[in-house]
C-alpha positions as CSV (number, residue, x, y, z in Angstrom):
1,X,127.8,-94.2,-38.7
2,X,126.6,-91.6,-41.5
3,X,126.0,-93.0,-44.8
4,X,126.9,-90.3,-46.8
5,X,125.1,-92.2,-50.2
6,X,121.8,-92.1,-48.3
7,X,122.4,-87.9,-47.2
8,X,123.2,-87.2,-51.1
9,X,120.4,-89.2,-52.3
10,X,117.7,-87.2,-49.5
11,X,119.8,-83.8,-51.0
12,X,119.1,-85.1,-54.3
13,X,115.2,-86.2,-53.6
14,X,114.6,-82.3,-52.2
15,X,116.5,-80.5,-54.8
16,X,114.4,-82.7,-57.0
17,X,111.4,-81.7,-55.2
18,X,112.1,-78.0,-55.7
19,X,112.9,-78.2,-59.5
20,X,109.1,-79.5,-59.7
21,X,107.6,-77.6,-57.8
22,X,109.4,-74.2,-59.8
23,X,107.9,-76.5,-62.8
24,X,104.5,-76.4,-61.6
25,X,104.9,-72.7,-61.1
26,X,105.9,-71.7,-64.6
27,X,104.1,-73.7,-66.5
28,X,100.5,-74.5,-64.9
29,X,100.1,-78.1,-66.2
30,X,97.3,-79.9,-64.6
31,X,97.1,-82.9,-66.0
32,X,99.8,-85.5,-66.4
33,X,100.8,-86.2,-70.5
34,X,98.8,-88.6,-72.5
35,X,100.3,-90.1,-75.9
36,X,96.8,-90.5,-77.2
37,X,96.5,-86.4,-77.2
38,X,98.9,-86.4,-79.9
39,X,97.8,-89.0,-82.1
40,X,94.1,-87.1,-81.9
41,X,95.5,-83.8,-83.0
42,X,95.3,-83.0,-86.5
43,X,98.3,-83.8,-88.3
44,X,100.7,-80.9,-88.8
45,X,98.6,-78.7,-86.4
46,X,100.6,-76.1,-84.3
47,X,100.8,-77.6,-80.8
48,X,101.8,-76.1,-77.7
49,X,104.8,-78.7,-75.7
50,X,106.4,-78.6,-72.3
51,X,109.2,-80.8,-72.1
52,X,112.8,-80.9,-70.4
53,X,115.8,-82.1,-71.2
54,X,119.8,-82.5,-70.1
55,X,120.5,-81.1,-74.1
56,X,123.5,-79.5,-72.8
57,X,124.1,-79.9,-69.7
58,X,127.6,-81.5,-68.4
59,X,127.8,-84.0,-65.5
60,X,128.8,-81.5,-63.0
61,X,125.3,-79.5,-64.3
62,X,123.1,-83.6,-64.2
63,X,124.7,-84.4,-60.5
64,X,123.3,-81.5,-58.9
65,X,120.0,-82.0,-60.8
66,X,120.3,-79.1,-63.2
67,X,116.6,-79.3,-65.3
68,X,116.0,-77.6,-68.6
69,X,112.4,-76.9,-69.1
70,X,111.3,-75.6,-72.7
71,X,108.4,-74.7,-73.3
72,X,107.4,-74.1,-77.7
73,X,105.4,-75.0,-80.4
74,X,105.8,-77.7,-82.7
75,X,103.8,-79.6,-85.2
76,X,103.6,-83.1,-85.5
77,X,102.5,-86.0,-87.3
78,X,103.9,-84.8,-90.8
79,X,106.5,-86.0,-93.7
80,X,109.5,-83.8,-93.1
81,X,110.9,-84.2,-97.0
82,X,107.3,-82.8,-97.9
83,X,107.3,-79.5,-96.0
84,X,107.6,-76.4,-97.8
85,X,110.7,-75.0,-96.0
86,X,112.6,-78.0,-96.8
87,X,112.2,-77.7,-100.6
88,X,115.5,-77.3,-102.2
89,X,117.2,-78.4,-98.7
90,X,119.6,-81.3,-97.6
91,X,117.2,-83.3,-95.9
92,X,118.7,-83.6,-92.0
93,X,115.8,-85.5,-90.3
94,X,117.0,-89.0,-90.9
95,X,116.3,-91.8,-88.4
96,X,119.7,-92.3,-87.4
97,X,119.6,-95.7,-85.7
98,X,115.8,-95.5,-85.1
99,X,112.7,-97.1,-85.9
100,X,109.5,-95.8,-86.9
101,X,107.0,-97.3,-83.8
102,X,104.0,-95.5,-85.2
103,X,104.2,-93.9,-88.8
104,X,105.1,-90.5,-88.4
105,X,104.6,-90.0,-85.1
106,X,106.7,-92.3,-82.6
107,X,110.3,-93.8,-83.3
108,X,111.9,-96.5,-80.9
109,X,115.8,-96.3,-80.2
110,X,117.8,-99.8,-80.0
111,X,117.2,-99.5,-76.2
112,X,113.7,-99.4,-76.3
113,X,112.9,-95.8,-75.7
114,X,110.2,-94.2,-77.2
115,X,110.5,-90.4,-79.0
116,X,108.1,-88.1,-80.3
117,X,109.5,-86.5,-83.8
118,X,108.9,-83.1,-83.6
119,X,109.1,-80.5,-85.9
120,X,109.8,-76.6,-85.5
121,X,107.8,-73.9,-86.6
122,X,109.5,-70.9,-88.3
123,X,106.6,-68.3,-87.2
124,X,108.1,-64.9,-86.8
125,X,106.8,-64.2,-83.7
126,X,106.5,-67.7,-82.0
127,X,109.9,-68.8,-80.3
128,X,111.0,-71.9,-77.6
129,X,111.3,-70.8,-73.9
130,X,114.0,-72.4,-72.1
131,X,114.6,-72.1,-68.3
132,X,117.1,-73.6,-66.3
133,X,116.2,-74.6,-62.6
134,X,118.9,-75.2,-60.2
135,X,117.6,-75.8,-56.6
136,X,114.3,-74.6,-58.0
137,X,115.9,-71.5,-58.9
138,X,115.7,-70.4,-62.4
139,X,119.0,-69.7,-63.1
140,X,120.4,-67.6,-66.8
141,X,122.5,-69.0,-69.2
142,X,125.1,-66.8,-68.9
143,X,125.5,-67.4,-65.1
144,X,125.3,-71.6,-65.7
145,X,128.0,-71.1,-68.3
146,X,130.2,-69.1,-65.9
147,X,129.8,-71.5,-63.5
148,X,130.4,-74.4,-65.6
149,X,127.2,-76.0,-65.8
150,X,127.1,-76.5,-69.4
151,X,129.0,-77.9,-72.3
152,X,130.9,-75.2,-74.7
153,X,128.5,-74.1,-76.8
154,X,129.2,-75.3,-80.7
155,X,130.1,-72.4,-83.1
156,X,126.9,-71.4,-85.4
157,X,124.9,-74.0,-84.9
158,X,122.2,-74.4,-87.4
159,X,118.5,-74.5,-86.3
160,X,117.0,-78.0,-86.2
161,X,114.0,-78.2,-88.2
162,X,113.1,-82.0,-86.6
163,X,114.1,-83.5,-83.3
164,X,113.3,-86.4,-81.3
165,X,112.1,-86.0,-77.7
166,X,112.1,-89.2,-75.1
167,X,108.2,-89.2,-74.5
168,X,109.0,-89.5,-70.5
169,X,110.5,-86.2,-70.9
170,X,107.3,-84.9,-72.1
171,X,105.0,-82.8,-69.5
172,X,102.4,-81.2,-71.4
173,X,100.9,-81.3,-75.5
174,X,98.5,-79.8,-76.9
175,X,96.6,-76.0,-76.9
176,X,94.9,-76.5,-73.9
């Protein structure tokens, strides 16, 4: 008898497989990520970050191992009420649960789960790349939305200036 679990899982594995090797592909990393690399850069430096993410993605869009891959630049390492574009501003980068693991850099979630605070860069002519790989296919967003891959998008969402990304998630730092 045909364990259908074990045939899903071995679908899963190679669709898996794909979406990492379409990774490789677009991104060129050769070297697996290191936490020390962004504790040496300098503090508020521009940095270069590969990272993906199920940001919103539904569970139909997670069970057929639907991988968003952004690529951008970020700065780390930095007091977010001190930057210059939040002057003025309701401050929105609060902790939210979290705990500061190493000052300004890593935060740990009641879980356990390490995150890198990042923060956005509001260059004119720098902006995040985000590809969707289905199969290793990259795939629009338009096209996931019509096929009901994603979760409704909200209404005039406000840029985040700070967010928090799981350091697993993390594939690449730095200019190099």
């Amino acid at each position: 008898m045909v364990n259908s679990t074990n045939i899903e899982r071995e679908i899963n594995m190679e669709l898996t497989r794909e979406n990492e090797m379409k990774i490789r592909e677009l991104t060129r990393i050769e070297e697996e990520f290191d936490i020390n690399k962004v504790y040496t850069c300098q503090k508020g430096s521009f940095q270069k970050i590969i990272y993906v993410s199920d940001n919103g993605i539904n569970a139909k869009g997670k069970k057929e191992n639907l991988i968003k891959l952004s690529i951008g630049v970020v700065r780390v390492g930095i007091t977010y009420a001190n930057l210059k574009a939040n002057q003025g501003l309701e401050l929105t980068g609060e902790l939210k649960g979290k705990t500061w693991k190493r000052d300004k850099y890593l935060l740990e979630t009641t879980k356990g789960n390490e995150l890198l605070r990042v923060y956005t860069c509001n260059l004119p002519n720098v902006k995040t790349k985000t590809y969707y790989l289905l199969n290793g296919e990259i795939k629009t967003k338009e096209w996931l939305r019509e096929n009901e891959y994603l979760l409704k998008e909200q209404e005039n969402p406000l840029p985040k200036k700070c967010f928090d990304i799981n350091i697993n998630n993390i594939l690449a730092f730095g200019n190099n």
